[in-house]
Each structure stands twice: as C-alpha cells, then as structure tokens.
VEXLO-405737 format. One line per 8 residues: number of its first residue (from 1); their letters; for each residue x, y, z of N, C-alpha, C. Coordinates in nm, 4 decimals. Example, Ala and Ser with C-alpha at 12.3 -4.5 7.8 and 13.67 -1.06 7.14 Angstrom:
2
1 = AS = 1.3190:-0.5690:0.7800:1.2300:-0.4500:0.7800:1.3200:-0.3300:0.7800 ~ 1.2850:-0.2250:0.7080:1.3670:-0.1060:0.7140:1.2900:0.0030:0.7870
END
This chain:
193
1 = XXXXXXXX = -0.7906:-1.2759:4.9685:-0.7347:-1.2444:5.0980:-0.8341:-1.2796:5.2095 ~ -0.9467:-1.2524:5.1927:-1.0935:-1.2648:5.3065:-1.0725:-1.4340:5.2885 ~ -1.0865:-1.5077:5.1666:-1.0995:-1.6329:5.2060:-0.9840:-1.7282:5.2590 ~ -0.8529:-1.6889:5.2454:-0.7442:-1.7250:5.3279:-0.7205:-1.6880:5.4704 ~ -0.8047:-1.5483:5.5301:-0.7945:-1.5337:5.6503:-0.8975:-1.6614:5.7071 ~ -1.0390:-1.6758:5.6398:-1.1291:-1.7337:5.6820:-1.1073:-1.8765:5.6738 ~ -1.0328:-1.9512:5.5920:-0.9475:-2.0714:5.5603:-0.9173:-2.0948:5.7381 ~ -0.7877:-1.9639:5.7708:-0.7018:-2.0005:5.8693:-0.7854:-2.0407:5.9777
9 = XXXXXXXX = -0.8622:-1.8837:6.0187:-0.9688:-1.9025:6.1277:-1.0208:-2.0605:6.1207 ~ -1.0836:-2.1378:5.9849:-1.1359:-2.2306:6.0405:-1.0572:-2.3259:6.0597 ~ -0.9356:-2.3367:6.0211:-0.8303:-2.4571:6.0850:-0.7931:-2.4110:6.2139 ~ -0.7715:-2.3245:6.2421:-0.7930:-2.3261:6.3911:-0.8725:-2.3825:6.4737 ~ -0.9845:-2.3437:6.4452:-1.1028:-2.3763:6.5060:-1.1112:-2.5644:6.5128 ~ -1.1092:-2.6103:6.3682:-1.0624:-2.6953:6.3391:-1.0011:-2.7803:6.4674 ~ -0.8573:-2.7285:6.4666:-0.7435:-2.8227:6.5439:-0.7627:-2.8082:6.6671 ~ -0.9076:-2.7279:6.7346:-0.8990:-2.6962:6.8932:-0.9993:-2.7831:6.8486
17 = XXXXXXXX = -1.0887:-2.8473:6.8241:-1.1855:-2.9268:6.7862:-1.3260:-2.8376:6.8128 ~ -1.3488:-2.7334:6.8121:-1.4447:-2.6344:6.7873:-1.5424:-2.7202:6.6919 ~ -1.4825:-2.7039:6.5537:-1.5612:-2.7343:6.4393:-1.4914:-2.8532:6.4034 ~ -1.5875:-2.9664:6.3642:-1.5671:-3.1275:6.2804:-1.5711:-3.0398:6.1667 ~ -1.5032:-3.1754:6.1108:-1.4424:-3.1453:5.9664:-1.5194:-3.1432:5.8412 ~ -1.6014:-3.2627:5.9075:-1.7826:-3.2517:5.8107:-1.8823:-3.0991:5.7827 ~ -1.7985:-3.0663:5.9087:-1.9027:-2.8630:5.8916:-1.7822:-2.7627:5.8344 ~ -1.6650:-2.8396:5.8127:-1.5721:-2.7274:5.8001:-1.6102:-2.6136:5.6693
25 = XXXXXXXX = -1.6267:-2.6716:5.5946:-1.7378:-2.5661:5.4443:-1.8007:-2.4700:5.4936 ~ -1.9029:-2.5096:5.5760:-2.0521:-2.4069:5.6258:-1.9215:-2.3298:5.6689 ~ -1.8786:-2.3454:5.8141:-1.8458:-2.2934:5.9132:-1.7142:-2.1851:5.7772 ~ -1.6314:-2.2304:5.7225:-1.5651:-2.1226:5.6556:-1.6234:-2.0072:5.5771 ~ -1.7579:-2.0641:5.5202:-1.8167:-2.0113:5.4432:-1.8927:-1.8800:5.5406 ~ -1.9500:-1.9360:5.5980:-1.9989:-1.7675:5.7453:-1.8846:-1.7669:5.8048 ~ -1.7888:-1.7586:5.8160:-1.6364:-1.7000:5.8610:-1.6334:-1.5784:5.7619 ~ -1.6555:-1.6605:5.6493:-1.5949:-1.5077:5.5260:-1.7177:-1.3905:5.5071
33 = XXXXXXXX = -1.7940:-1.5022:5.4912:-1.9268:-1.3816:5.4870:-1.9335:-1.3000:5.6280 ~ -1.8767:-1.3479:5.7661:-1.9443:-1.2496:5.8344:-1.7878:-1.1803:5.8714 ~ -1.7032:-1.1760:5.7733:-1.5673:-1.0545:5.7285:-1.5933:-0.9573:5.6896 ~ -1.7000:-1.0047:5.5387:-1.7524:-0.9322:5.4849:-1.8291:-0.8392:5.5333 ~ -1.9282:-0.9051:5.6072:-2.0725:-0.7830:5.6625:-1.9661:-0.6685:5.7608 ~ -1.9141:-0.7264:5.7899:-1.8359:-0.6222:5.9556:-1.7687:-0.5067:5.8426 ~ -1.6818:-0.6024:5.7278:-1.5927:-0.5107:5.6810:-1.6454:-0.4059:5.6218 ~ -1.8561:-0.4625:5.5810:-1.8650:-0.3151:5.4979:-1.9538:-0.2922:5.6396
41 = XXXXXXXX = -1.9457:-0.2955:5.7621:-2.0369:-0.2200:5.8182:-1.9368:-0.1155:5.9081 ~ -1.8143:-0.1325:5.9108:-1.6747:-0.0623:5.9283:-1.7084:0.0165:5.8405 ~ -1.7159:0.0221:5.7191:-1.6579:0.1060:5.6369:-1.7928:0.2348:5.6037 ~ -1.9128:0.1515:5.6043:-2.0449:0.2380:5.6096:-2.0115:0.3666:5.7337 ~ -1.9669:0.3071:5.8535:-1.9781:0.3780:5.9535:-1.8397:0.4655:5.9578 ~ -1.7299:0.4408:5.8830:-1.6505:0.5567:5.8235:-1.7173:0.6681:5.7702 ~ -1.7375:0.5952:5.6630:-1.7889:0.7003:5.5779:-1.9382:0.7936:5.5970 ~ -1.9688:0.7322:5.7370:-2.0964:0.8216:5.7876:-2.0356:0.9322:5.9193
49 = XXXXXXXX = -1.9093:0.8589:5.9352:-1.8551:0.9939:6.0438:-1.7996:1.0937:5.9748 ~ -1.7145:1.0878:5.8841:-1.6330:1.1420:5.7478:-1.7670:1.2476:5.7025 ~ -1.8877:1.2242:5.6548:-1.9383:1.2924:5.6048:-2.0468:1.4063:5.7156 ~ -2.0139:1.3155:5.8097:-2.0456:1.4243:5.9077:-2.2161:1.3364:5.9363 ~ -2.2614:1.2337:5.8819:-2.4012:1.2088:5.8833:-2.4325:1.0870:5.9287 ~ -2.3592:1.0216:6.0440:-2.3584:0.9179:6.0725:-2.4970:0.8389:6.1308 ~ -2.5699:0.8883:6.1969:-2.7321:0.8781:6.2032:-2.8102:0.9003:6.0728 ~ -2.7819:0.9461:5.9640:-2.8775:0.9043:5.8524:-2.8319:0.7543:5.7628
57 = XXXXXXXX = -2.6866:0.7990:5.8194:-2.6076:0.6149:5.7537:-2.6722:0.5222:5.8142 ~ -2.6701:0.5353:5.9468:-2.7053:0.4428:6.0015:-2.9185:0.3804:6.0159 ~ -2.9473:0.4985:5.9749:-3.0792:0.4888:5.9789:-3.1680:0.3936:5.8094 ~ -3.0362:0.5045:5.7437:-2.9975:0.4179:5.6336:-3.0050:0.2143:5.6058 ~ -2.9075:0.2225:5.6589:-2.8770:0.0976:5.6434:-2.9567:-0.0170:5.7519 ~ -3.0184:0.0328:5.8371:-3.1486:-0.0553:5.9026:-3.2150:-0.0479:5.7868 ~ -3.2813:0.0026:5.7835:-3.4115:0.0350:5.6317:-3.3411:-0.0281:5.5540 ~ -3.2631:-0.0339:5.5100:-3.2254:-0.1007:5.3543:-3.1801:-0.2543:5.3879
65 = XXXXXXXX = -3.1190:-0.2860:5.4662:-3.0353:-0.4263:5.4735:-3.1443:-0.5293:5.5245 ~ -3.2221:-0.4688:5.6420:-3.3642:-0.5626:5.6905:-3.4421:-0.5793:5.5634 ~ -3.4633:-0.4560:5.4783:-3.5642:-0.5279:5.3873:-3.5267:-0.6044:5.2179 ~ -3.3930:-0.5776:5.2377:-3.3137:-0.6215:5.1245:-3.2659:-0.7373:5.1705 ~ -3.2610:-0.7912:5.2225:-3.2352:-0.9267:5.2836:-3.3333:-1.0599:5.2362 ~ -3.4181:-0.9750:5.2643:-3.5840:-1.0952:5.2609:-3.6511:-1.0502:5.0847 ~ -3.6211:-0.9131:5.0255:-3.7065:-0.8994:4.9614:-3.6665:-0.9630:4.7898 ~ -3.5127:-1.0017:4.7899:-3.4343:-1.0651:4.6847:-3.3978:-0.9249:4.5811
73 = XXXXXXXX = -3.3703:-0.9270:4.4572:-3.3298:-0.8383:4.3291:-3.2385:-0.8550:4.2931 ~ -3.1537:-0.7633:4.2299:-3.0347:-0.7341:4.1719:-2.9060:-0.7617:4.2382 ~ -2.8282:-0.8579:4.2242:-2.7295:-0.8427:4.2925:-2.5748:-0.8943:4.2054 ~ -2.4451:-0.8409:4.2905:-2.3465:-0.8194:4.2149:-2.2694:-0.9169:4.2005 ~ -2.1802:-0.9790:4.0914:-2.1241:-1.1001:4.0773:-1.9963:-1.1239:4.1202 ~ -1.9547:-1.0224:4.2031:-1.8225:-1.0579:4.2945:-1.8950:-0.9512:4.4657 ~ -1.7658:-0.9935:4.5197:-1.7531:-0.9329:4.6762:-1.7212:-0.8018:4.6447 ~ -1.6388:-0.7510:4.5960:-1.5396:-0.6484:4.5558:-1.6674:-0.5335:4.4919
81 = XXXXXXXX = -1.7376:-0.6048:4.4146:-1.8184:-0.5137:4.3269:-1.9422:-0.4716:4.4032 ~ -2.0043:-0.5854:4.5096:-2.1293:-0.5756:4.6162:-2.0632:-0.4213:4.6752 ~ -1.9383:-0.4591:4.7176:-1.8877:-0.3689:4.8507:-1.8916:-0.2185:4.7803 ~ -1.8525:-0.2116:4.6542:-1.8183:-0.0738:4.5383:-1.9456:-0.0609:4.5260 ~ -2.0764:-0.1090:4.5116:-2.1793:-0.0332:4.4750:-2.2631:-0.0311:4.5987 ~ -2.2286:-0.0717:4.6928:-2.2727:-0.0819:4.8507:-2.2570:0.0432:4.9154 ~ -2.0778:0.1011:4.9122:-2.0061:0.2315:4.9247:-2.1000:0.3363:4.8490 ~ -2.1434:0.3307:4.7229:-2.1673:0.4325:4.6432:-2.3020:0.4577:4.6625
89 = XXXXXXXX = -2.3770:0.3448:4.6848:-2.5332:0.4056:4.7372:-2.5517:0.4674:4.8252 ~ -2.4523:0.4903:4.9379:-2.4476:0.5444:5.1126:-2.4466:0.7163:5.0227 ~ -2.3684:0.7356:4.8982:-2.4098:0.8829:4.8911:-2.5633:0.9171:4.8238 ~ -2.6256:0.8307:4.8486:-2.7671:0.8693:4.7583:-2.8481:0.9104:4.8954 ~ -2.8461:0.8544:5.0108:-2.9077:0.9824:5.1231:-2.8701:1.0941:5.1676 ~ -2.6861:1.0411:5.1621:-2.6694:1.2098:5.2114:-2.6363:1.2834:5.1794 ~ -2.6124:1.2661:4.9883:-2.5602:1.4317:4.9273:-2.7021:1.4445:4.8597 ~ -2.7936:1.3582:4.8197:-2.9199:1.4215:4.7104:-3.0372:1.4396:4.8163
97 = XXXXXXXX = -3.0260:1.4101:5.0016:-3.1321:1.5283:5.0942:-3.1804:1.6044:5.0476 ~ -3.1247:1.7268:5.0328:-3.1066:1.8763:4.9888:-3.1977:1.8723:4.8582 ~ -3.1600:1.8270:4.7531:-3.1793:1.8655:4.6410:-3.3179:1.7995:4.6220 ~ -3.3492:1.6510:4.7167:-3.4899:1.6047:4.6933:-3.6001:1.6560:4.7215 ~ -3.5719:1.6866:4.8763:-3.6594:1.7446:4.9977:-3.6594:1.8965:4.9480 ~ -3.5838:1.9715:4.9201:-3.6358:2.1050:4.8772:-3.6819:2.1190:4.7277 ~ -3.6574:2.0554:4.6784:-3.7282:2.0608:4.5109:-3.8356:1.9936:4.4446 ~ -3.8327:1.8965:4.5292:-3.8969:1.7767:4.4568:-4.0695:1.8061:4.5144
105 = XXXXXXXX = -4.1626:1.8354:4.4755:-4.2599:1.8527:4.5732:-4.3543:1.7637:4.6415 ~ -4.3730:1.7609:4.7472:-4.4072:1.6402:4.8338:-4.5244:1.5476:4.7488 ~ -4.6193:1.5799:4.7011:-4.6648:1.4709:4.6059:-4.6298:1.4061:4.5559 ~ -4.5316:1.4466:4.4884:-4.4151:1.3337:4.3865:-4.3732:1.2197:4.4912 ~ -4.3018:1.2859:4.5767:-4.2373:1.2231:4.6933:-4.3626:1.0806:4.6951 ~ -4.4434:1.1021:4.7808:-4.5497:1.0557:4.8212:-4.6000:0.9044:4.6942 ~ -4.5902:0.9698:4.5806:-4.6624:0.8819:4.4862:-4.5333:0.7696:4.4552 ~ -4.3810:0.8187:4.4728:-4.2761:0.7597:4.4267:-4.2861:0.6301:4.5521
113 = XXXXXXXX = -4.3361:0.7026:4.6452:-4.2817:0.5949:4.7763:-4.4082:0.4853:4.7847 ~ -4.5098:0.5718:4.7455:-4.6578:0.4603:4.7375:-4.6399:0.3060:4.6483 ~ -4.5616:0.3604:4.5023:-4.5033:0.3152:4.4140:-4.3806:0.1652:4.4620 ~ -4.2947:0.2883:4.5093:-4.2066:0.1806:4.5665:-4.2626:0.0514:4.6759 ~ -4.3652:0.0983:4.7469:-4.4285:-0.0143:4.8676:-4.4653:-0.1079:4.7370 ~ -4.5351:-0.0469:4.6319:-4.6086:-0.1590:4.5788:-4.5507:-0.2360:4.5146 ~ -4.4380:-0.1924:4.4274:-4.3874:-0.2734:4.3917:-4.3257:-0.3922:4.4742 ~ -4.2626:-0.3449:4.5839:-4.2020:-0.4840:4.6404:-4.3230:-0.5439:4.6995
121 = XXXXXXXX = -4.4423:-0.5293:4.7281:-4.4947:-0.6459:4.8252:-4.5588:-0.6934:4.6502 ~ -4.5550:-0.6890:4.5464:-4.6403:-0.7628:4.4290:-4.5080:-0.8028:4.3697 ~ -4.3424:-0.7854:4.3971:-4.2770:-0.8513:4.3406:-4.2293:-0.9473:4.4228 ~ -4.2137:-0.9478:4.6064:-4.1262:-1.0015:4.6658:-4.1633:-1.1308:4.6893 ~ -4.1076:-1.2339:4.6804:-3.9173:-1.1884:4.6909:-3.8779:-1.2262:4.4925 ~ -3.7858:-1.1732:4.4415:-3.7001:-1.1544:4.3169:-3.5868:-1.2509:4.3501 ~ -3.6092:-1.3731:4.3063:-3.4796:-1.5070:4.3099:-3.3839:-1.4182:4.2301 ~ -3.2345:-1.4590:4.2834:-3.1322:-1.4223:4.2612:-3.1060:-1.5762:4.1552
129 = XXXXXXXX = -3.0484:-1.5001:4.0270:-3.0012:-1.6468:3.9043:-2.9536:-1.7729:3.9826 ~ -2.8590:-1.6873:4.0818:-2.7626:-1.8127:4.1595:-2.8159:-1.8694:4.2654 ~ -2.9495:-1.8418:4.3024:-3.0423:-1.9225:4.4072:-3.1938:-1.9041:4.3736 ~ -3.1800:-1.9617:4.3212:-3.3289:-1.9990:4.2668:-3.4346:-2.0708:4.4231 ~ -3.5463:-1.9832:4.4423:-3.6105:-2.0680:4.5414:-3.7403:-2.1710:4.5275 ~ -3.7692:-2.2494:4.6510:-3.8906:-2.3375:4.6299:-3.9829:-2.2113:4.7271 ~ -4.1186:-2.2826:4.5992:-4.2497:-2.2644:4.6982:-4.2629:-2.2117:4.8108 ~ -4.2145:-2.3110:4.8762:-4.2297:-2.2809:5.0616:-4.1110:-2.1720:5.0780
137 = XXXXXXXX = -3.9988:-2.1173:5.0347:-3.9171:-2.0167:5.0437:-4.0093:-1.9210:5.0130 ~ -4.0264:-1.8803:4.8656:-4.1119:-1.8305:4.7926:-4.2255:-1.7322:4.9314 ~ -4.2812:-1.8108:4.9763:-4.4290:-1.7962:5.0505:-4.3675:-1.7103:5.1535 ~ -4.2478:-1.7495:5.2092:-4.1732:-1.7065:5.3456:-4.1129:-1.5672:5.3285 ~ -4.0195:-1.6068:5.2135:-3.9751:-1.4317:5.2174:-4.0892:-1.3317:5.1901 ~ -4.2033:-1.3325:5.0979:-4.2551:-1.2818:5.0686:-4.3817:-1.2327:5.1566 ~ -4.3631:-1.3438:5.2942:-4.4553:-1.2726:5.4375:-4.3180:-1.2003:5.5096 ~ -4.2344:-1.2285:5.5012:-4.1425:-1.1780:5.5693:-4.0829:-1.0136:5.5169
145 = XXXXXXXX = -4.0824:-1.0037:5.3849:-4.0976:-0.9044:5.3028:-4.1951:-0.8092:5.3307 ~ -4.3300:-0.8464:5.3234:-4.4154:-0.7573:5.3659:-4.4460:-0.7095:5.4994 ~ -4.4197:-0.7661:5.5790:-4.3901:-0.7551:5.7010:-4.3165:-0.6548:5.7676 ~ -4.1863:-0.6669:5.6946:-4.0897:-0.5476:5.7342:-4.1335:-0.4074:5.6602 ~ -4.1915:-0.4094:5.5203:-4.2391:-0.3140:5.4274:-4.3544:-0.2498:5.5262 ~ -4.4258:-0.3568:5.5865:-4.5380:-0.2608:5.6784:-4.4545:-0.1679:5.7940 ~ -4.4260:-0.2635:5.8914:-4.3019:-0.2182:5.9997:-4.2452:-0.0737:5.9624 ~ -4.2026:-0.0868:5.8558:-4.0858:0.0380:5.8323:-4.1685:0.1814:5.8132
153 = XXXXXXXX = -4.3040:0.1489:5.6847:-4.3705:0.2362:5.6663:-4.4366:0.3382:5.7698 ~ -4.4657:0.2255:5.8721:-4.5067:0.3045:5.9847:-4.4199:0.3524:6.1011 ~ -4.2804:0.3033:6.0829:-4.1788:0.3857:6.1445:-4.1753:0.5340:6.0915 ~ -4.1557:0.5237:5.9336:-4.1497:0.6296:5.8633:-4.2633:0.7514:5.8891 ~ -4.3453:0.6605:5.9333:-4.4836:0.8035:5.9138:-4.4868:0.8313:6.0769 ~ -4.4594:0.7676:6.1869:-4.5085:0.7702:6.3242:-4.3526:0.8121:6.3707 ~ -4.2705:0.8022:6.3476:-4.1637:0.8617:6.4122:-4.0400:0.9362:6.3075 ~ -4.0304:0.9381:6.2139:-3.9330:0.9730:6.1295:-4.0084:1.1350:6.0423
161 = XXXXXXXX = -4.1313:1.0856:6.0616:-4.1520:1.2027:5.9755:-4.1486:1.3268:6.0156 ~ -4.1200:1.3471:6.1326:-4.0862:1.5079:6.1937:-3.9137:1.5090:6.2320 ~ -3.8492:1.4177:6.1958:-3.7208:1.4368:6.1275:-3.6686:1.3498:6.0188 ~ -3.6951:1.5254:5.9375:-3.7057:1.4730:5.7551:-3.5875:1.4155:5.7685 ~ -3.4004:1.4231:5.7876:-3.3678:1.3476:5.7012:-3.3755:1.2353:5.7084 ~ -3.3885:1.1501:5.8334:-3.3885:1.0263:5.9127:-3.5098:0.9857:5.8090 ~ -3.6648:1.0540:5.7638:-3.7179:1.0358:5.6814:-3.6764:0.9904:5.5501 ~ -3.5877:1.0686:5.4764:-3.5413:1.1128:5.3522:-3.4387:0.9689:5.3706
169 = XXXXXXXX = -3.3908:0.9260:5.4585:-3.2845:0.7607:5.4640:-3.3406:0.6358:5.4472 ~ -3.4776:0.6723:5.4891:-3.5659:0.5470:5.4991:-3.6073:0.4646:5.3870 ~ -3.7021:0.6561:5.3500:-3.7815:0.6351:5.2597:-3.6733:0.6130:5.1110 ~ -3.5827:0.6452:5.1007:-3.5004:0.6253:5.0121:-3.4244:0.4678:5.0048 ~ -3.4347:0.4325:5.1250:-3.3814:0.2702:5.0918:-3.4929:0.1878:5.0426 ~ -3.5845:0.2155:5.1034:-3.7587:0.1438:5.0097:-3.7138:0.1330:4.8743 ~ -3.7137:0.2866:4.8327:-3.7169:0.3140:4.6731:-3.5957:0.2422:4.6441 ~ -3.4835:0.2462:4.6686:-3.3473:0.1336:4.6363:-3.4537:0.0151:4.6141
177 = XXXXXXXX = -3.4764:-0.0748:4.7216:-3.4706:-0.1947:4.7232:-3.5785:-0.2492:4.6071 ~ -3.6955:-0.1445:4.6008:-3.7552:-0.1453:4.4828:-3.7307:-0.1695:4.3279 ~ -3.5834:-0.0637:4.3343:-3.5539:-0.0222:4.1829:-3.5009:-0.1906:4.1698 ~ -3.3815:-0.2237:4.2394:-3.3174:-0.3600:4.2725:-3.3458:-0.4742:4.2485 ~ -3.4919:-0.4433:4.3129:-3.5876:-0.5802:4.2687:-3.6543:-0.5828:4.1363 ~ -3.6921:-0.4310:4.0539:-3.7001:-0.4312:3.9292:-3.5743:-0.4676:3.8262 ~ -3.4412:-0.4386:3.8749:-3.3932:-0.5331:3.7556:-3.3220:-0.6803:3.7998 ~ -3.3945:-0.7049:3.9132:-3.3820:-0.8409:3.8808:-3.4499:-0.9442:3.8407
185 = XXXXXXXX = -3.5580:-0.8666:3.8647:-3.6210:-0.9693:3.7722:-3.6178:-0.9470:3.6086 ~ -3.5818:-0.8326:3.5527:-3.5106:-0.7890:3.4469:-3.4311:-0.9034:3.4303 ~ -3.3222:-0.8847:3.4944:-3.1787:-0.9835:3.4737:-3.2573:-1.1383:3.4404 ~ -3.3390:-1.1898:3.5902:-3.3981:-1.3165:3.5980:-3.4328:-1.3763:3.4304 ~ -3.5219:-1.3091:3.4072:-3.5901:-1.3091:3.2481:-3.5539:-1.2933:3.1083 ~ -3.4418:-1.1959:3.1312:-3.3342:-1.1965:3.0155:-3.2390:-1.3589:3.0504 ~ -3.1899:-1.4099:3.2040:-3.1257:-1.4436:3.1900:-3.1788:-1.6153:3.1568 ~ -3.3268:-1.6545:3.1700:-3.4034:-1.7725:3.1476:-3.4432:-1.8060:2.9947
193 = X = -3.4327:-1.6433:2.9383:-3.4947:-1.6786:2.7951:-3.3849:-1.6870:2.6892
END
C-alpha cells in the first residue's frame, strides 16, 4: 500500500516534470521511506499521548534514532516488522521507569550504561547483511557514532540527570542501540560463516 501511494506521488511529480525519469527510483524510493518515518513518528507520538508520557517518548526517540542511525546492528527484514518492534520498544521507557529506577541500584545502573558506551564506540558502526560498507564509510559512521555517543552522554549527565525519567529515556536508548549492535554482528557472523 506505502509503495503504490509512493508509485503515484512520483508519477505525479513525474508528469509536472518535478522529477526526470532517470531519478524516478531514488525519488520513489525516499517517497516511501519518508511515509514510513512520519508514519512511525505519528504513531510514536500516539502512543506517547495515550500513555500519558509524551516527553519521555519523545526524549526517547532523539536518543535512540540519532544514534541508531550512524551506529548500524540488528535490523528487521520487512517494514511491517521494523514498525512492530519499533512500537514495542517505546514500552521499555515508560512502563519498566518504575521498576528500574527504584530497584535496580544506581551502581548497576552506572556500570550497565558505562558498558553500553563501550560497547558501541569499539563496535560502531555493525554493517547491516544487506549493506555491507567500504573503508571510508566504515571510518565515517564510526566518527559520527562516537560523536553523538559523546554528545548524548553529556546531555545525560549535564541536563537530564536531575530529571530522572527524561534520564531513564536516554540512558535506555544507549543500552538498546548497544544490545542491537550486539546481535548484529551476531547475525553478521553467523550469517558470513
């Protein structure tokens, strides 16, 4: 359905002479993908008014999408399935808050998140099977990766940390993008050998 709307859009575009016919691919291809991003950033921001927590969604999903972007890992083999496990991570800040932040005792916390930095700046970036990168990619995401990993950390400690949950969104998309990037290169290695 997304790629028949995005089809139409680009024959439109198309027949007003917007887009030559030589770009018509690219140009359909970010038509659908940017359906996609809106449609799950619609739906993130549902489900952050719905739950009443729309500033940790949203604090959320800066932290996670900036550094999951650049840092590569795990990713899902349809649209349908990205968007279903996309939906289902939005409840890992705001129903397990509570149960982390009051139980878990801040050392743990501390060593999990130390953990998580390290892993992504000694894994990033984690080639996805279906895009394998060069060298010079390689070099780029992986300044670009660390980059944002610094950035964020010190958001986290200089402004977030005297409001834990905005904390507890952050620091929890780190640890995502971490786990993410551990099985992909899992996947990567199972899937080369």
């Amino acid at each position: 359905m997304i790629a028949k709307f995005a089809k139409k859009i680009n024959e439109i575009l198309i027949q007003k002479g917007i887009v030559q016919k030589e770009d018509a691919e690219l140009y359909r291809y970010g038509i659908e993908n940017g359906i996609v991003v809106a449609g799950n950033l619609l739906a993130s921001g549902i489900f952050g008014i719905v739950t009443g927590r729309p500033g940790l969604v949203l604090v959320f999903l800066l932290f996670y999408a900036s550094l999951r972007s650049y840092s590569g890992g795990s990713h899902c083999k349809s649209r349908i399935g990205c968007f279903l496990i996309s939906m289902a991570i939005l409840f890992i800040p705001v129903y397990t808050y509570e149960l982390v932040m009051k139980n878990v005792p801040n050392a743990v916390i501390l060593w999990i998140g130390v953990l998580a930095v390290v892993i992504i700046n000694v894994l990033a970036p984690v080639e996805s099977i279906n895009k394998p990168l060069d060298e010079e990619e390689r070099r780029y995401y992986a300044r670009v990766t660390h980059c944002i990993t610094a950035l964020q950390v010190c958001v986290l400690i200089i402004f977030c940390l005297a409001l834990q949950d905005y904390f507890y969104a952050g620091y929890v998309s780190i640890v995502l993008v971490a786990v993410f990037m551990v099985m992909g290169k899992i996947a990567v290695k199972r899937y080369v050998q």
